[in-house]
LUMVEX-117267 format. One record per residue (C-alpha): residue number from 1; residue in one letter; chain; x negated, y, z. Coordinates in pm, whole numbers, plus 50000, padded with zeros to 5 digits. Last residue first. Example, Ala and Ser with C-alpha at 12.3 -4.5 7.8 and 13.67 -1.06 7.14 Angstrom:
pos=2&code=s&unit=A&X=48633&Y=49894&Z=50714 $
pos=1&code=a&unit=A&X=48770&Y=49550&Z=50780 $
This chain:
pos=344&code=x&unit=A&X=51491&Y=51284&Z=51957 $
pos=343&code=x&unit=A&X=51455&Y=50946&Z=51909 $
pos=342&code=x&unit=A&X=51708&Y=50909&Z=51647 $
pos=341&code=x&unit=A&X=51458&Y=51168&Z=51414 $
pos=340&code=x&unit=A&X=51186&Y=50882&Z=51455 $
pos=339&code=x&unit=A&X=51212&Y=50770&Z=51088 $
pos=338&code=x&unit=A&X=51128&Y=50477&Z=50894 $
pos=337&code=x&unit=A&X=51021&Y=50422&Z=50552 $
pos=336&code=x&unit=A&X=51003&Y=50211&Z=50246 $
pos=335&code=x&unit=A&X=50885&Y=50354&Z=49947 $
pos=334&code=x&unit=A&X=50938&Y=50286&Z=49552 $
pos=333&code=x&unit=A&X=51204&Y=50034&Z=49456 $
pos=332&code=x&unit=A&X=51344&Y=49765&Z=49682 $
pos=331&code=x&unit=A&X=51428&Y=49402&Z=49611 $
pos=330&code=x&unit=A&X=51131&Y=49238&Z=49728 $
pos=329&code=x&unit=A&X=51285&Y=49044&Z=49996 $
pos=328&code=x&unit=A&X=51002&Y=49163&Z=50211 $
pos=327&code=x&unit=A&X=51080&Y=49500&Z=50217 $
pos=326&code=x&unit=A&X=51468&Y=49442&Z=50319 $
pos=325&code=x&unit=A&X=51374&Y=49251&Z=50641 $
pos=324&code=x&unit=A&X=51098&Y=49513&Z=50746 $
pos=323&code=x&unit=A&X=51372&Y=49782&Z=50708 $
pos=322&code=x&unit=A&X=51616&Y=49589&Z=50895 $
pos=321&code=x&unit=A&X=51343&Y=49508&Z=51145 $
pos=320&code=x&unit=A&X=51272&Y=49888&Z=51179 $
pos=319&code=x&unit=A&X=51661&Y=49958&Z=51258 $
pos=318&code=x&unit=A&X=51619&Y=50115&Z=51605 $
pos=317&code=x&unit=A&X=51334&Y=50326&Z=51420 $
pos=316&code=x&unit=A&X=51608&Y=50489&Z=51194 $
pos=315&code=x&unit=A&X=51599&Y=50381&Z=50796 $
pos=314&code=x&unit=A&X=51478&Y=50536&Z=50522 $
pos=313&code=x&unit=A&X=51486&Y=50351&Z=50143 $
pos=312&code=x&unit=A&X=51349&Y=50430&Z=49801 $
pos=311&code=x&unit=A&X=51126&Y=50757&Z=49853 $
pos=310&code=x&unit=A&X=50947&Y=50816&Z=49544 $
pos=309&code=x&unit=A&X=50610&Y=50947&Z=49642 $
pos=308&code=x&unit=A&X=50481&Y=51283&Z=49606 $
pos=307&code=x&unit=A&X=50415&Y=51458&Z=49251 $
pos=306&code=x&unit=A&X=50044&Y=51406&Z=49151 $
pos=305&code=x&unit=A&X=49834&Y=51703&Z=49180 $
pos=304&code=x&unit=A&X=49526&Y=51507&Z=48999 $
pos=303&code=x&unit=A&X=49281&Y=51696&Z=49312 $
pos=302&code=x&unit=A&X=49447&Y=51576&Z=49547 $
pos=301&code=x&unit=A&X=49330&Y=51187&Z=49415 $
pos=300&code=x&unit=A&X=48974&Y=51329&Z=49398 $
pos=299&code=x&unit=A&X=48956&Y=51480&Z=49753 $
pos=298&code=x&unit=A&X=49112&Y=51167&Z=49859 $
pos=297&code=x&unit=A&X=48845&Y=50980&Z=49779 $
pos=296&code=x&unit=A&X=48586&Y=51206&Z=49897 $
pos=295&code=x&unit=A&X=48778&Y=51210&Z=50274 $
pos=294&code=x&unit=A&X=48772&Y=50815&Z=50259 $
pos=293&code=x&unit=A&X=48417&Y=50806&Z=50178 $
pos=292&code=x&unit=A&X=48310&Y=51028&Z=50432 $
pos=291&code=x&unit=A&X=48537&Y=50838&Z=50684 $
pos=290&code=x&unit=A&X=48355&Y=50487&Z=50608 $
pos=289&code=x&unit=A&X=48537&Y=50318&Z=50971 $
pos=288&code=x&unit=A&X=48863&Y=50330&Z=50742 $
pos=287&code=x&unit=A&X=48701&Y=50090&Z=50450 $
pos=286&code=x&unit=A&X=48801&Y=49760&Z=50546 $
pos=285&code=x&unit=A&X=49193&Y=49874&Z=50553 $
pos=284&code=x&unit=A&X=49139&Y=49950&Z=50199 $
pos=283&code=x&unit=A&X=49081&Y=49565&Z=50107 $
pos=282&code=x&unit=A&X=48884&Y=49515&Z=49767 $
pos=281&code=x&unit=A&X=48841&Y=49279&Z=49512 $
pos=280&code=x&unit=A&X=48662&Y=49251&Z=49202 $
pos=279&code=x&unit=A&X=48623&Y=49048&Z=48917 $
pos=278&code=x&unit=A&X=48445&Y=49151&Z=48593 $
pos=277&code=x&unit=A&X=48510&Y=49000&Z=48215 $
pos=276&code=x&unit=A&X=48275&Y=48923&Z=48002 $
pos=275&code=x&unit=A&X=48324&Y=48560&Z=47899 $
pos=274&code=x&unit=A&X=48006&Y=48442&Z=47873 $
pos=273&code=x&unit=A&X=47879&Y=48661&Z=48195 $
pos=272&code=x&unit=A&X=48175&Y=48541&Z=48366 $
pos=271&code=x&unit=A&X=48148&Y=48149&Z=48305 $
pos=270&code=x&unit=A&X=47929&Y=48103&Z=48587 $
pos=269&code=x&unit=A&X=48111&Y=48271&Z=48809 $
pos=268&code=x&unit=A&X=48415&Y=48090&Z=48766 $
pos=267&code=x&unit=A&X=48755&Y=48152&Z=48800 $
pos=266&code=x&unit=A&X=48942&Y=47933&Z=49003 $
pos=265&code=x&unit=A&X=49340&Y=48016&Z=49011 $
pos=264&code=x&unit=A&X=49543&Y=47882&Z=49305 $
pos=263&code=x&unit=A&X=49703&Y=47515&Z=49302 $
pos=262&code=x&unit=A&X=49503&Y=47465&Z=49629 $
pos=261&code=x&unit=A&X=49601&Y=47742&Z=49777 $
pos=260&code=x&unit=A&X=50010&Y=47773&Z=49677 $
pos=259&code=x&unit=A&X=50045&Y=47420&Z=49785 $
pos=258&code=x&unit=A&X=49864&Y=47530&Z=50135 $
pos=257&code=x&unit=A&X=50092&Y=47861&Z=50162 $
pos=256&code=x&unit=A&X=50437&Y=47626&Z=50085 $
pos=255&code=x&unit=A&X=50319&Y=47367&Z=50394 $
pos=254&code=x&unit=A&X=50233&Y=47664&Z=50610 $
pos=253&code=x&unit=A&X=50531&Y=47852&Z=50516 $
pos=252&code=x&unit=A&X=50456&Y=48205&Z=50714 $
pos=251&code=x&unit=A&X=50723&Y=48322&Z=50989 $
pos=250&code=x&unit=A&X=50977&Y=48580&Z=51030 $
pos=249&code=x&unit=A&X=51112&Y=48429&Z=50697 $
pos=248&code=x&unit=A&X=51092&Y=48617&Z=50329 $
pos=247&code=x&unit=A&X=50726&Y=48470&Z=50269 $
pos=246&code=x&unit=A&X=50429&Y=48620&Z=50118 $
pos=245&code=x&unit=A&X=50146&Y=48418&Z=49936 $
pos=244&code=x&unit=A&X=50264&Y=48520&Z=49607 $
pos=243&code=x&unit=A&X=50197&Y=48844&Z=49709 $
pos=242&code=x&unit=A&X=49872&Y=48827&Z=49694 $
pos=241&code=x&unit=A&X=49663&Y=49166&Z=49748 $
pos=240&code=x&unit=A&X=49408&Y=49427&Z=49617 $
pos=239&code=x&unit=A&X=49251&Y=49240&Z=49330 $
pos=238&code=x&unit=A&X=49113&Y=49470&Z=49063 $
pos=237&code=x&unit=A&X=49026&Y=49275&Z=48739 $
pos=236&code=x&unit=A&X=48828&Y=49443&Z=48468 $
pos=235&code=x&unit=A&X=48769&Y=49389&Z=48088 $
pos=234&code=x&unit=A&X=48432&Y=49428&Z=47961 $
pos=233&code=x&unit=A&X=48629&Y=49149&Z=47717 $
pos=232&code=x&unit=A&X=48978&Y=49153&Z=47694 $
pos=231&code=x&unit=A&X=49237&Y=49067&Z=47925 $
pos=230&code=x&unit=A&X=49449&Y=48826&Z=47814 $
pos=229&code=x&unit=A&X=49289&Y=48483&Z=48007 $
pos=228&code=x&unit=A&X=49277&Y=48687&Z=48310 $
pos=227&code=x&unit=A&X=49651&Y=48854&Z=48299 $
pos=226&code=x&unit=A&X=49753&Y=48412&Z=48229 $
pos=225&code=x&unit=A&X=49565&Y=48320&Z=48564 $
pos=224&code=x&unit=A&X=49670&Y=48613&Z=48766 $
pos=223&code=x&unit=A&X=50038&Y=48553&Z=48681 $
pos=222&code=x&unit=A&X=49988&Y=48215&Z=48741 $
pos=221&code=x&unit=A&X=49885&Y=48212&Z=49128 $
pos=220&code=x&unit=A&X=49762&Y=48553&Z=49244 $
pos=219&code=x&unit=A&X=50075&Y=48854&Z=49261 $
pos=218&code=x&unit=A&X=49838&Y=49217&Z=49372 $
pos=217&code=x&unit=A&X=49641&Y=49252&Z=49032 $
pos=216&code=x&unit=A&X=49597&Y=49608&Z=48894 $
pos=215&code=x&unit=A&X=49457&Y=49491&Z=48578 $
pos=214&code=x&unit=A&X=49193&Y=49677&Z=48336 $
pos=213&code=x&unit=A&X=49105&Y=49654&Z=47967 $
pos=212&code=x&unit=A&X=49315&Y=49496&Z=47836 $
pos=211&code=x&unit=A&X=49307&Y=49556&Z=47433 $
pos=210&code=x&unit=A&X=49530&Y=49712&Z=47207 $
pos=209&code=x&unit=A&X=49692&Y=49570&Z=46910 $
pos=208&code=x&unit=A&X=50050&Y=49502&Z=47056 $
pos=207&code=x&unit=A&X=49970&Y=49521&Z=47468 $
pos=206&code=x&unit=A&X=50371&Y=49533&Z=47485 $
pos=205&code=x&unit=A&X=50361&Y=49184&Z=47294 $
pos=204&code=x&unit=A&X=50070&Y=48994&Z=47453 $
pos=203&code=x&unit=A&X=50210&Y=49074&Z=47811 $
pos=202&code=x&unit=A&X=50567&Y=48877&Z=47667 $
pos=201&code=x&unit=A&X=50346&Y=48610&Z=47566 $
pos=200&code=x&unit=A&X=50197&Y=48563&Z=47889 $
pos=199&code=x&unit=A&X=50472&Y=48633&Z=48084 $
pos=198&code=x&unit=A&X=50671&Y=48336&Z=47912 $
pos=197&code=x&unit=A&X=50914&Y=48261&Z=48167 $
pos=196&code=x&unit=A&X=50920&Y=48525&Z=48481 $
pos=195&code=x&unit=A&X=50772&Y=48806&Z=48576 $
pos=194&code=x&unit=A&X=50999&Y=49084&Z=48442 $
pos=193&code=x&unit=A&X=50812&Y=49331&Z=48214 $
pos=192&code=x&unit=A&X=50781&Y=49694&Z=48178 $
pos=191&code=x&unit=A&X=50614&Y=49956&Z=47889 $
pos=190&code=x&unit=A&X=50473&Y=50298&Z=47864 $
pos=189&code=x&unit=A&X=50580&Y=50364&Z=48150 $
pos=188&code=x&unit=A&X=50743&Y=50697&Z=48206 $
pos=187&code=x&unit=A&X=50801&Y=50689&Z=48623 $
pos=186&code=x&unit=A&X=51220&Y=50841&Z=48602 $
pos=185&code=x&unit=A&X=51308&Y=50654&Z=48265 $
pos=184&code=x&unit=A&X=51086&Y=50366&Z=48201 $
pos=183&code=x&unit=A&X=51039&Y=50271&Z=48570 $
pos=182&code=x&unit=A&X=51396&Y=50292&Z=48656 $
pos=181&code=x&unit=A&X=51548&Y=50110&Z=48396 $
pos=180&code=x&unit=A&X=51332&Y=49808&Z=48442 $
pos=179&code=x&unit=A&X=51379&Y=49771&Z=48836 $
pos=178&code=x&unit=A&X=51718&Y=49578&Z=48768 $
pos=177&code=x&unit=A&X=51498&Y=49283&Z=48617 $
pos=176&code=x&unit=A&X=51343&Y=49174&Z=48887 $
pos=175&code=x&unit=A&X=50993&Y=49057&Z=49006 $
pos=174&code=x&unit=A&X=50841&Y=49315&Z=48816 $
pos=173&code=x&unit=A&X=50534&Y=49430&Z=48564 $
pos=172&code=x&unit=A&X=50411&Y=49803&Z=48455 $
pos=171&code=x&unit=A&X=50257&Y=49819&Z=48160 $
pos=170&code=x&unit=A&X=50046&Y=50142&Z=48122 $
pos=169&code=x&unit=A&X=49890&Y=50279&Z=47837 $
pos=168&code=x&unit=A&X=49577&Y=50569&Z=47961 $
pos=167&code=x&unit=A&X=49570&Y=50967&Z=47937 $
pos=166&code=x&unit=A&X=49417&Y=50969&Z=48263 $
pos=165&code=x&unit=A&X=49672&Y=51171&Z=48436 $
pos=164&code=x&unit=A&X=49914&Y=50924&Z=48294 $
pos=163&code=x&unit=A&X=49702&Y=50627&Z=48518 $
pos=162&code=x&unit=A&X=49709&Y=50857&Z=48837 $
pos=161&code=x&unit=A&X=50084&Y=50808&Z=48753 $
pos=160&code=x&unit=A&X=50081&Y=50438&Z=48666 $
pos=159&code=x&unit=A&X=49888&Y=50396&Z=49010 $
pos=158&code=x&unit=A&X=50134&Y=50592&Z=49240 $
pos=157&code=x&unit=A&X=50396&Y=50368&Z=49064 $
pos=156&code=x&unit=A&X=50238&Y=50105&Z=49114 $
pos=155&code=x&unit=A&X=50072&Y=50143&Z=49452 $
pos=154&code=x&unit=A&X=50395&Y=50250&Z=49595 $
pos=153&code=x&unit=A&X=50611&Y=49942&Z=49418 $
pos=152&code=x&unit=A&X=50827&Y=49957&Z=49165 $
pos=151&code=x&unit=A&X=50513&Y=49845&Z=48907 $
pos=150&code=x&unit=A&X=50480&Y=49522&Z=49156 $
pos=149&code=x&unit=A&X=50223&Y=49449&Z=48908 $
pos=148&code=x&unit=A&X=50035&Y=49728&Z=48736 $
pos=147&code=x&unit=A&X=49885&Y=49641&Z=48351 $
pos=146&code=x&unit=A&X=49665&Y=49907&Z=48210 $
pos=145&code=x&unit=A&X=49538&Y=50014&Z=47862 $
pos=144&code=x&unit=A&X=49249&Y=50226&Z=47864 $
pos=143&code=x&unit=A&X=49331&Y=50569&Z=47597 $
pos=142&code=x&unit=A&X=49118&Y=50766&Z=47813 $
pos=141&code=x&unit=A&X=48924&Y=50584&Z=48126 $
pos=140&code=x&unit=A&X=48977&Y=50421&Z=48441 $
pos=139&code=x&unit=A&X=48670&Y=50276&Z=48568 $
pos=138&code=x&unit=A&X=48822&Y=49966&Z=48730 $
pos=137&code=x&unit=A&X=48654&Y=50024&Z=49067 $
pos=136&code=x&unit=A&X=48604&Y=50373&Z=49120 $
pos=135&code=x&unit=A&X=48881&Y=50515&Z=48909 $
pos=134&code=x&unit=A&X=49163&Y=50256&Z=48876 $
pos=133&code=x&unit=A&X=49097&Y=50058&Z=49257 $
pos=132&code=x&unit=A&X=48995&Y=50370&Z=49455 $
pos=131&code=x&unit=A&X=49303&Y=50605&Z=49325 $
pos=130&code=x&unit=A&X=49585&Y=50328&Z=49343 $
pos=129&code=x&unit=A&X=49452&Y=50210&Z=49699 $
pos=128&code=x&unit=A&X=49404&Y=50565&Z=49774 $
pos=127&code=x&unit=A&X=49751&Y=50683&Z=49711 $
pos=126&code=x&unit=A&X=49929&Y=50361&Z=49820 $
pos=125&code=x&unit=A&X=49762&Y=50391&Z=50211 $
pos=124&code=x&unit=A&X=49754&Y=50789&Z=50171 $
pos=123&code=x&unit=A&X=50115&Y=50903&Z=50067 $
pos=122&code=x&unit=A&X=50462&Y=50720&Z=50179 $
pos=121&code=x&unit=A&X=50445&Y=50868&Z=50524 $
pos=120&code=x&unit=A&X=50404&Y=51221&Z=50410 $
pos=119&code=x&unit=A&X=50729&Y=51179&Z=50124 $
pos=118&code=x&unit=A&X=50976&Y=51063&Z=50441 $
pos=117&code=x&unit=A&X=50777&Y=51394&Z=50650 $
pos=116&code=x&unit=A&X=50922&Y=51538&Z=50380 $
pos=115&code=x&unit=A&X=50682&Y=51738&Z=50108 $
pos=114&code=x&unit=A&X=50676&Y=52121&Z=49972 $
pos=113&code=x&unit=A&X=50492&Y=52246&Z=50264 $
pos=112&code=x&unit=A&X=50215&Y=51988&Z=50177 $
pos=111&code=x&unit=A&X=50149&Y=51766&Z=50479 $
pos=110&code=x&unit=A&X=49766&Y=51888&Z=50630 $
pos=109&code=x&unit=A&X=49526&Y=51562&Z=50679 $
pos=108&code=x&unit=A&X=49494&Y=51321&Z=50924 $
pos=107&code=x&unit=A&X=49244&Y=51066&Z=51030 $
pos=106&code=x&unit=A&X=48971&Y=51339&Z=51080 $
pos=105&code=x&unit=A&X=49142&Y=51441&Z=51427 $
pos=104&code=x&unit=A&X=49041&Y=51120&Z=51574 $
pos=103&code=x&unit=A&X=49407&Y=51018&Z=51691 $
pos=102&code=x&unit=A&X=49621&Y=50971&Z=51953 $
pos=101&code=x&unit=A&X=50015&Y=50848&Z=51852 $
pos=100&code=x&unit=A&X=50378&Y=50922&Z=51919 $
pos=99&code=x&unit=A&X=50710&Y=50776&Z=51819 $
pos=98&code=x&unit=A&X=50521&Y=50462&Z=51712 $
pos=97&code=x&unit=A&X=50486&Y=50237&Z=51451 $
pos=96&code=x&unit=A&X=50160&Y=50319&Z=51367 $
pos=95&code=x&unit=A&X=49895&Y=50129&Z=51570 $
pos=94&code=x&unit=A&X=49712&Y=49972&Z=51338 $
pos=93&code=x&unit=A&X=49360&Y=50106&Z=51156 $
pos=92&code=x&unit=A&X=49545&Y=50435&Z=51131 $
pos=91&code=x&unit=A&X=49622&Y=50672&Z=50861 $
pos=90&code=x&unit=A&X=49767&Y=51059&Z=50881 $
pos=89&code=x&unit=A&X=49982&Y=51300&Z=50741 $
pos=88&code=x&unit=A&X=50019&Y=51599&Z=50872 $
pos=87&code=x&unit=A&X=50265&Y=51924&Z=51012 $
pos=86&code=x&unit=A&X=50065&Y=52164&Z=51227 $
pos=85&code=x&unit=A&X=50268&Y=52268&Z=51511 $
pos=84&code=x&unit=A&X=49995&Y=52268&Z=51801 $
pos=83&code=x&unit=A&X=49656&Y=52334&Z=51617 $
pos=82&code=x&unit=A&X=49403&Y=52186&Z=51395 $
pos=81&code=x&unit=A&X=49031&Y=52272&Z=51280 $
pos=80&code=x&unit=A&X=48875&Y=52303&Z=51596 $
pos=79&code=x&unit=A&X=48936&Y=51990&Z=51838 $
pos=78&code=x&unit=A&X=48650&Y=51968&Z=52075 $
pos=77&code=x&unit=A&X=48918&Y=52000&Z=52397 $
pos=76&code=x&unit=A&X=49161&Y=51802&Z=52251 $
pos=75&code=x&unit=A&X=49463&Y=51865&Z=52055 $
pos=74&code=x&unit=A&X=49854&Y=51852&Z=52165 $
pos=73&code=x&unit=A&X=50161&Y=51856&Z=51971 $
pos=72&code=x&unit=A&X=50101&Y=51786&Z=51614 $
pos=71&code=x&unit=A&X=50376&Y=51731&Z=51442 $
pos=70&code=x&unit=A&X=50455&Y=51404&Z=51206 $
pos=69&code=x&unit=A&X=50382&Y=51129&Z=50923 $
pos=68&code=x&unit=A&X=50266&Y=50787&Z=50945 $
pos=67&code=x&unit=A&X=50044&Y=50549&Z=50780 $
pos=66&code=x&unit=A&X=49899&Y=50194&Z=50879 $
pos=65&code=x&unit=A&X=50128&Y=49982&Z=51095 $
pos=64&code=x&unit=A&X=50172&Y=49753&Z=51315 $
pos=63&code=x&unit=A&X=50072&Y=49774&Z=51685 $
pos=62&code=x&unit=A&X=49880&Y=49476&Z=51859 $
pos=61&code=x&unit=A&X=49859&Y=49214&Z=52163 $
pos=60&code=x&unit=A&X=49630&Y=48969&Z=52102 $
pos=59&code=x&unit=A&X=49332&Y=48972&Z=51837 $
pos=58&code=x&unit=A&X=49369&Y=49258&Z=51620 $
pos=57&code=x&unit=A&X=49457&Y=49166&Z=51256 $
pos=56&code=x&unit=A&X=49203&Y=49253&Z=50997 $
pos=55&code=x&unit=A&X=49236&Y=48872&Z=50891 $
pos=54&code=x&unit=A&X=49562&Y=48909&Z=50764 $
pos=53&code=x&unit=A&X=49749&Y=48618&Z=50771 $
pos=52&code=x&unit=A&X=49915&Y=48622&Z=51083 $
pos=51&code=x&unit=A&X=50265&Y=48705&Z=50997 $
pos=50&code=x&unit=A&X=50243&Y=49013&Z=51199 $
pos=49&code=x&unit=A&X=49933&Y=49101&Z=50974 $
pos=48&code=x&unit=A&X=50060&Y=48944&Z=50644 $
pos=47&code=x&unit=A&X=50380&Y=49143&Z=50680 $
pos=46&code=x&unit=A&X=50175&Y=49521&Z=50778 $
pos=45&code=x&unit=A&X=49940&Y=49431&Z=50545 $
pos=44&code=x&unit=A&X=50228&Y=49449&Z=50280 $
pos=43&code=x&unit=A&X=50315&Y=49804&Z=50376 $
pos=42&code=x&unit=A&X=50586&Y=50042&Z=50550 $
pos=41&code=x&unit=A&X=50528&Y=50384&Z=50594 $
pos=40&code=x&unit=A&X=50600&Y=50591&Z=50967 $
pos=39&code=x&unit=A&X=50815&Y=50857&Z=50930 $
pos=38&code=x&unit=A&X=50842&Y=51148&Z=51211 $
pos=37&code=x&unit=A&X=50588&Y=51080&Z=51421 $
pos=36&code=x&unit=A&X=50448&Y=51345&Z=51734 $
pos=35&code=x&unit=A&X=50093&Y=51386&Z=51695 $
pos=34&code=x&unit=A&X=49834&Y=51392&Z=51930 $
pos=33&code=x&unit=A&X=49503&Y=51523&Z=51783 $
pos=32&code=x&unit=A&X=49137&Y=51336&Z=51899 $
pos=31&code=x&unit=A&X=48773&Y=51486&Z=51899 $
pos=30&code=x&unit=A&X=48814&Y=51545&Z=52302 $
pos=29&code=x&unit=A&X=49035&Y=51262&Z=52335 $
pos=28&code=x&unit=A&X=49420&Y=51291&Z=52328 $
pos=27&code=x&unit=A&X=49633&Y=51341&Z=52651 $
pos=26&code=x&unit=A&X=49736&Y=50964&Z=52754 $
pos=25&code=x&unit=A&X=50041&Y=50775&Z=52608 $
pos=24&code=x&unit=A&X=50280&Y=50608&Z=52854 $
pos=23&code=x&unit=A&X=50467&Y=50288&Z=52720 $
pos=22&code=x&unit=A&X=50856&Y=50224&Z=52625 $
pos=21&code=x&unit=A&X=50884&Y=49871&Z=52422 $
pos=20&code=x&unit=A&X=51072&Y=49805&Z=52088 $
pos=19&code=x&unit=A&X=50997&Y=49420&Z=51988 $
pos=18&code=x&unit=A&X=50796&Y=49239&Z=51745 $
pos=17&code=x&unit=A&X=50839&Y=48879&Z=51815 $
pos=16&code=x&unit=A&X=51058&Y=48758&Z=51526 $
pos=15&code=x&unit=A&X=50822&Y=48920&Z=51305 $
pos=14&code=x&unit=A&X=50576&Y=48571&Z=51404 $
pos=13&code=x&unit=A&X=50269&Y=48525&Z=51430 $
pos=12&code=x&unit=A&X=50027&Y=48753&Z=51574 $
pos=11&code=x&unit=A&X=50027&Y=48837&Z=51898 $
pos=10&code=x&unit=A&X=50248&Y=49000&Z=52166 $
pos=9&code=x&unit=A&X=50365&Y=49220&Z=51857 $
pos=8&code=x&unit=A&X=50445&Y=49589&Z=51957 $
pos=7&code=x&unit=A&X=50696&Y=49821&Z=51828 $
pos=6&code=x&unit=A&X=50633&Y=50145&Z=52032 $
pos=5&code=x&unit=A&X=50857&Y=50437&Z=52195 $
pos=4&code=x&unit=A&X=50662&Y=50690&Z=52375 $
pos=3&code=x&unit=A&X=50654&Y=50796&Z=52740 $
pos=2&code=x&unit=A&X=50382&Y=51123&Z=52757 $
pos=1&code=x&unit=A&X=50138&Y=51154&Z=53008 $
């Protein structure tokens, strides 16, 4: 048995109630790999799902967390294809922020020896969000021109890179106007906006002639509305989130998150064969039972080489509601991660 250190959530609810708790871990399954974390990534599901308003959320008691990083230190008996020592990155349905974790032995892969276990963490969740939504979903292609929101973000700017693989335009979009610099200089976007008074027009402008042909959306509310009414026909829509529904507090704004609902965009599907435009969603965390599918994905997104994730911010696991606190402000730029390394 092994005493780990957890961040556990009584239920859903409330961030206030995550706390740091000391529990024994098992030896790992026959099929399963223990690994020892050294970075666990930070995501939006994690927010909605302490928050309550992700309906993937265990019932009861629960872990966060999606992606980690770390050392494996024990296999099981049917375990072939790893050993003690091997460094990986891995995802879990939940359960991540940990010092230690028991897992299938598929849910990991090998950590490039050129990556930090900071870079590891920061990987798979944004990788194959960017990867599934631009090339199976919005059928990324040559010369496409793309609009990212939250372009600072992991998914944006692992999605304006798979995007440059591609040979496509990007325009990336932000909350804030400090992020512009960054993006244009270190990610090479083609173009950047700040979210704010006349997006539509200023979206019209960096498209110049070309036409939209493909959204990353992840904001809802007007931003949605006015990158649907630009986006040109056969043009698609890939919704992956809705951060306009987040909050900064521990807890949700019920009466701000009903406004927000009923003032929300309605497109609809009656008009979409006149207008010819496509609308799709998708939830990664829906497909981790479809392992096949997962391991072809990411055989395609290895395969584009990308560099590894811009690590923003890294912060020691006594401090994960600091880090928590300072990713939903939305004032950070590229990854937010935690490490174990105090633990040791």
């Amino acid at each position: 048995m092994i005493e780990r250190q957890v961040y556990r959530m009584p239920k859903a609810g409330s961030i206030k109630d995550l706390t740091r708790q000391t529990e024994e871990l098992g030896q790992p399954r026959a099929d399963e790999v223990c690994v020892r974390v050294e970075a666990i990534g930070l995501n939006f599901a994690d927010i909605f799902a302490m928050q309550g308003l992700y309906s993937a959320t265990p019932a009861g008691s629960f872990i966060p967390g999606l992606e980690f990083s770390g050392e494996i230190i024990a296999v099981g008996e049917a375990v072939e294809d790893w050993q003690v020592g091997d460094r990986v990155m891995g995802v879990t349905k939940f359960g991540g922020y940990v010092s230690h974790i028991n897992i299938h032995r598929r849910y990991v892969i090998p950590l490039p020896e050129s990556w930090s276990f900071e870079e590891g963490a920061g990987f798979l969740v944004q990788g194959l969000t960017a990867y599934y939504a631009l090339t199976e979903l919005g059928n990324l292609q040559p010369g496409m021109a793309v609009l990212i929101h939250s372009a600072a973000g992991g998914v944006g700017i692992l999605a304006n890179r798979i995007c440059k693989k591609y040979g496509a335009y990007t325009i990336g979009t932000v909350g804030r106007a400090d992020k512009v610099d960054f993006l244009l200089a270190k990610e090479a976007y083609d173009a950047v906006i700040v979210r704010e008074d006349d997006f539509y027009g200023k979206l019209k402008a960096a498209l110049g002639n070309r036409p939209l042909h493909l959204i990353m959306e992840c904001i809802g509310g007007k931003i949605l509305e006015q990158g649907w009414r630009a986006m040109a026909p056969m043009g698609r829509m890939v919704v992956y989130g809705n951060a306009s529904f987040s909050s900064h507090g521990a807890r949700p704004n019920y009466p701000r998150l009903l406004w927000k609902f009923l003032k929300r965009p309605k497109i609809d599907p009656l008009r979409l064969p006149t207008e010819n435009k496509s609308l799709m969603g998708f939830n990664l965390i829906y497909l981790y039972e479809q392992t096949d599918m997962m391991h072809q994905m990411l055989s395609g997104l290895q395969a584009l080489q990308l560099k590894p994730q811009h690590i923003g911010h890294v912060f020691p696991f006594e401090e994960m509601h600091a880090a928590i606190h300072l990713f939903q402000q939305g004032k950070t730029v590229g990854k937010v991660v935690v490490k174990t390394d105090s633990l040791a």
